[in-house]
Every structure is written in C-alpha cells, then in structure tokens.
LOTI-97949 format. One record per residue (C-alpha): x negated, y negated, z. Coordinates in pm, 1 decimal. Example, Ala and Ser with C-alpha at 12.3 -4.5 7.8 and 13.67 -1.06 7.14 Angstrom:
<nodes>
<node <-1230.0; 450.0; 780.0>>,
<node <-1367.0; 106.0; 714.0>>,
</nodes>
This chain:
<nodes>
<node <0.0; 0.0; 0.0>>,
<node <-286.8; -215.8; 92.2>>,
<node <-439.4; -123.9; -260.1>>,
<node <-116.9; -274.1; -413.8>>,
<node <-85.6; -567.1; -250.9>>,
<node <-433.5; -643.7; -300.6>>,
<node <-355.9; -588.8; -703.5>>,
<node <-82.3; -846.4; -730.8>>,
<node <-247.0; -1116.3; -498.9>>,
<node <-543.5; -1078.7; -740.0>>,
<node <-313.1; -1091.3; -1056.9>>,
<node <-140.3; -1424.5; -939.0>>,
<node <-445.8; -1571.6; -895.5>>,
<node <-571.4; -1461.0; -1229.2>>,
<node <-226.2; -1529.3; -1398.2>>,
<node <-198.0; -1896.0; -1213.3>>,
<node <-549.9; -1986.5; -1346.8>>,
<node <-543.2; -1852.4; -1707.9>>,
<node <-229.5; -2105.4; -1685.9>>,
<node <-413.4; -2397.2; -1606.3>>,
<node <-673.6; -2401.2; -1876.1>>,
<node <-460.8; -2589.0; -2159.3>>,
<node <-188.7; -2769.2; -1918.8>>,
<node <-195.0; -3154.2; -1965.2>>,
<node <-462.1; -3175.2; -2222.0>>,
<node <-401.6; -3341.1; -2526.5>>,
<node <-379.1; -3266.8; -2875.4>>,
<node <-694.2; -3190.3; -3102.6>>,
<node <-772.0; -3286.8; -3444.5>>,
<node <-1073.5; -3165.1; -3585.1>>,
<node <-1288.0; -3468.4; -3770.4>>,
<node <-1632.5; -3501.0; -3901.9>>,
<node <-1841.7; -3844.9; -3928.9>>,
<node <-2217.5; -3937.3; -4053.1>>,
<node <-2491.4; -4093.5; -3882.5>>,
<node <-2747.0; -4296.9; -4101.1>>,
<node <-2998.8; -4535.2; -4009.3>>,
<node <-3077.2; -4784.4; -4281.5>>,
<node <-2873.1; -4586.7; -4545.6>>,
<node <-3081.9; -4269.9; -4462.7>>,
<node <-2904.7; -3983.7; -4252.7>>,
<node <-3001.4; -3850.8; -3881.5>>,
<node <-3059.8; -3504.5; -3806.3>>,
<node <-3052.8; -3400.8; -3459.8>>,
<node <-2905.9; -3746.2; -3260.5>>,
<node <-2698.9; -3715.1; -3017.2>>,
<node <-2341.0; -3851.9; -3053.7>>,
<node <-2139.8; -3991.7; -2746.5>>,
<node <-1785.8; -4077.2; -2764.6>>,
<node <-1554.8; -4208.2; -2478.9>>,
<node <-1160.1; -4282.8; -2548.0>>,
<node <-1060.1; -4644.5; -2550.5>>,
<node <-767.1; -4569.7; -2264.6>>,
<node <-580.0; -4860.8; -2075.9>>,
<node <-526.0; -4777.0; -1675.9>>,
<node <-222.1; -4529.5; -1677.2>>,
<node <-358.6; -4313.9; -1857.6>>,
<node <-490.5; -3986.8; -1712.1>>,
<node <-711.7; -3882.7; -1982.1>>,
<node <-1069.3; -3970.1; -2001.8>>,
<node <-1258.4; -3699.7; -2063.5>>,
<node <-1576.7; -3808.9; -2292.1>>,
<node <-1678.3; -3598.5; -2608.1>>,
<node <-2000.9; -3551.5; -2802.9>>,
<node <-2181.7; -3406.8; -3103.1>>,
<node <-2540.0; -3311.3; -3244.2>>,
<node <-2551.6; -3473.2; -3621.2>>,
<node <-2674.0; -3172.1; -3857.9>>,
<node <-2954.4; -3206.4; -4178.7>>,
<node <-2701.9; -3420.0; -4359.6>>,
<node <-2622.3; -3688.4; -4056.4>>,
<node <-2300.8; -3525.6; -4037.0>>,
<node <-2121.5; -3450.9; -3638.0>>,
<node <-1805.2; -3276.6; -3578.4>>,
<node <-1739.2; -3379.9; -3167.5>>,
<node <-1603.4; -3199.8; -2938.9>>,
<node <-1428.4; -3171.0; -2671.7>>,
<node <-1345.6; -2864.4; -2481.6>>,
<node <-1532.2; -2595.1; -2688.6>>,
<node <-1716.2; -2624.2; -2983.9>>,
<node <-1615.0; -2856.7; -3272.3>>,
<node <-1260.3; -2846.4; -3155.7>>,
<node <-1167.9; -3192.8; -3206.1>>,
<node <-1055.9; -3493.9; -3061.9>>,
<node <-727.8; -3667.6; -2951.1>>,
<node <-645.2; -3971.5; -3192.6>>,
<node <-731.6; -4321.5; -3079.3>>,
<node <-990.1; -4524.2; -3094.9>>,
<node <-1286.0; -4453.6; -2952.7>>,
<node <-1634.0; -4640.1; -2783.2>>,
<node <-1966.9; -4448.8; -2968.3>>,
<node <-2305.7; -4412.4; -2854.5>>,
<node <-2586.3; -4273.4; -3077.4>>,
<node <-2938.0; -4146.1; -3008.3>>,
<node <-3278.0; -4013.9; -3126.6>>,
<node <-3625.0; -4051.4; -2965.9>>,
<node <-3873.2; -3814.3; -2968.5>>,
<node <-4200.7; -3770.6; -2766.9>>,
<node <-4515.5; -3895.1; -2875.8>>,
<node <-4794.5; -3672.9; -2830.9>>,
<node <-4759.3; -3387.6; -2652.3>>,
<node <-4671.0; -3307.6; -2295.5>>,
<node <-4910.9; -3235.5; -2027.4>>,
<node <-5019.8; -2886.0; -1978.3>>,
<node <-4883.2; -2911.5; -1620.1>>,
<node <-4547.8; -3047.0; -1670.5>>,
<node <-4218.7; -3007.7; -1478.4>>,
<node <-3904.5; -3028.5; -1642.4>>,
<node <-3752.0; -3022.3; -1320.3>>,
<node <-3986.2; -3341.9; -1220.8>>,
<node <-4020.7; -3505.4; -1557.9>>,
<node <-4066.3; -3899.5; -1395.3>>,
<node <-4403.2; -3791.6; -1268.2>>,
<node <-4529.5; -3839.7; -1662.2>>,
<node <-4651.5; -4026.2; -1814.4>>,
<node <-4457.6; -3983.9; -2119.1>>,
<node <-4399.1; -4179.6; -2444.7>>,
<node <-4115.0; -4163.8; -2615.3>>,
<node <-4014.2; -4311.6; -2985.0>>,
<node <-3691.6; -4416.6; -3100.1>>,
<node <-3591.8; -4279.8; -3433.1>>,
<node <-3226.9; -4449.2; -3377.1>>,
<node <-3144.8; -4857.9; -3213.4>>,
<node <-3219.6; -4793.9; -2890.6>>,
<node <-2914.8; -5059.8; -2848.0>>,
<node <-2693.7; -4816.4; -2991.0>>,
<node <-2739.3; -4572.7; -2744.9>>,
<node <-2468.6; -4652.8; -2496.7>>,
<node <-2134.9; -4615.3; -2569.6>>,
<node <-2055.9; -4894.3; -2354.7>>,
<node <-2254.5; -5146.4; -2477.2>>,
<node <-2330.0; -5034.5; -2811.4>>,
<node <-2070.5; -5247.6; -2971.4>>,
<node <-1961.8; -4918.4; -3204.3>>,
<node <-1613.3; -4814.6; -3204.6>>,
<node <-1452.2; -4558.3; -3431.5>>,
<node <-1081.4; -4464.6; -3453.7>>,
<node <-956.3; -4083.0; -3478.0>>,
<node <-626.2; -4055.7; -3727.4>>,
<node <-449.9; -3775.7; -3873.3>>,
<node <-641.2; -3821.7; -4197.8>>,
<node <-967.6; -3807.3; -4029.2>>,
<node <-1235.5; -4046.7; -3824.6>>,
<node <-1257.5; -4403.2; -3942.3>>,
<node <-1491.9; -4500.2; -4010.5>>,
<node <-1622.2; -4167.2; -4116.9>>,
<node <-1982.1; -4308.9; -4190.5>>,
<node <-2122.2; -4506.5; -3909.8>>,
<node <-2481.1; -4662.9; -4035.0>>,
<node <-2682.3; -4826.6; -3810.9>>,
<node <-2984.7; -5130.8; -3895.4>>,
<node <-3287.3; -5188.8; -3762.3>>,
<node <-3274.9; -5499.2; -3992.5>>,
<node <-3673.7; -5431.1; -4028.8>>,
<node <-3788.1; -5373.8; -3701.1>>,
<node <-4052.7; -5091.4; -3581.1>>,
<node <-3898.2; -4803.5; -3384.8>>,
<node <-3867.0; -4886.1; -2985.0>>,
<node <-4143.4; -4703.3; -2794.8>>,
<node <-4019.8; -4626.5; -2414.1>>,
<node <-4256.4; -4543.0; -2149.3>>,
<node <-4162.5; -4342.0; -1919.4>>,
<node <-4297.4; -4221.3; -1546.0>>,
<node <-4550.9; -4379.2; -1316.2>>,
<node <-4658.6; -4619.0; -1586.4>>,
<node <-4341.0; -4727.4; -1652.5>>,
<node <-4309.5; -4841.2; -1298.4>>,
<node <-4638.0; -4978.0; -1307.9>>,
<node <-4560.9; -5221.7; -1567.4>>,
<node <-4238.8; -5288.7; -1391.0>>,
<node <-4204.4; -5695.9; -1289.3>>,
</nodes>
C-alpha cells in the first residue's frame, strides 16, 4: 500500500510539473536576421535581444543568437532557434577576440588575474542592448529590419585590457 501511494504522490508531482513548462509563455515565431559590419558579414558574434515591454507586462525573458559564416542569427528563446514573440525589440551585438595567446597558467575560473587583451571585431558601443541604440521589430512576416549593419565609420577596432593592468591604468 505504501508502494502505491508512493507511485501516485510521485506521478502528481511529475504530472503537475510537465504542466508547467509551456503555461503563460508566449507565442513563437521563428525569424532570421544578418549581422554585417561595414557591409561585410560577422561570423561568430553574439546577438542579445531584450523585449521592448511597458510595466504590466509579465514577460521579459531576454533571447540571443550566435551569427553563422554568412552573418546570419536565428534567436532563441526557450530551446534552440525556436523563435521569438512579436514586438519590438532592444539588440546588442558582439565580437572581440584575444590577442595573443593566454598564459600557460590560466584560470578560467579566475580570468581577472590576466593580463589579457582583447580586440573588437564588432562597435564595442553596440554591445549593450541597452545602450546600443539598435532596435529591431519581430512581425508575422519576419524580423525588421532583417539586416542590421553596423559602422565603424573608419575607425581601428577597440582594444580592451583586461585584469591587473586594466586596474592599473584605472584613474
């Protein structure tokens, strides 16, 4: 008897939380954008989004991408490349990648003991969604706009140091 009542409590739980998983969340629509800096596209930057929402609503759950070979992103949200809920939407983008190599003792786990240097392949001011000034907006027919290219308007790439002399340089 024990056995048996030990089955059900065990189901309800299982049944109550395979119930929760899709409750209140919006509805998806699968879109896909481009990244280009300058006209040329991004591989590999990292794509932030965060719904434009006014104070009632309940849903703020941010979404993000990787762009591919060809600049192109398809966010998601819950799982991969499931979509987004339409509105219109704050964007971050960014790209940096280390100069040099990383010291033979290095921590991930403790990476601001490094000295590390690290170039900007996208606007560094682009990388906050924030303050980036980018917005897109998510419709039925797709993102818009569906090609987001950012300028450098001639400027070298941003090198960011990183670690203790970062802190050094600090004012």
């Amino acid at each position: 008897m024990q056995f048996l009542t030990c089955l059900l409590g065990v189901s309800g739980i299982l049944l109550i939380a395979a119930g929760c998983g899709g409750s209140g969340r919006p509805s998806l629509v699968k879109v896909t954008g481009k990244i280009t800096v300058d006209g040329q596209p991004v591989e590999g930057a990292l794509v932030a989004m965060q719904l434009i929402t006014d104070e009632k609503s309940k849903y703020q759950r941010p979404s993000s991408a990787t762009t591919n070979a060809e600049g192109e992103f398809t966010p998601r949200t819950y799982g991969p490349e499931d979509g987004l809920p339409l509105g219109k939407y704050r964007i971050g983008i960014q790209k940096r990648e280390l100069v040099g190599e990383l010291p033979k003792d290095f921590n991930a786990e403790n990476p601001d003991a490094y000295n590390l240097r690290y170039k900007w392949l996208t606007p560094r001011e682009y990388a906050d969604p924030q303050s980036s000034g980018l917005e897109v907006e998510v419709t039925s027919s797709g993102l818009e706009p569906a090609v987001i290219d950012l300028k450098t308007n001639g400027r070298r790439p941003e090198i960011e140091l990183t670690g203790p002399q970062r802190r050094a340089n600090d004012p």
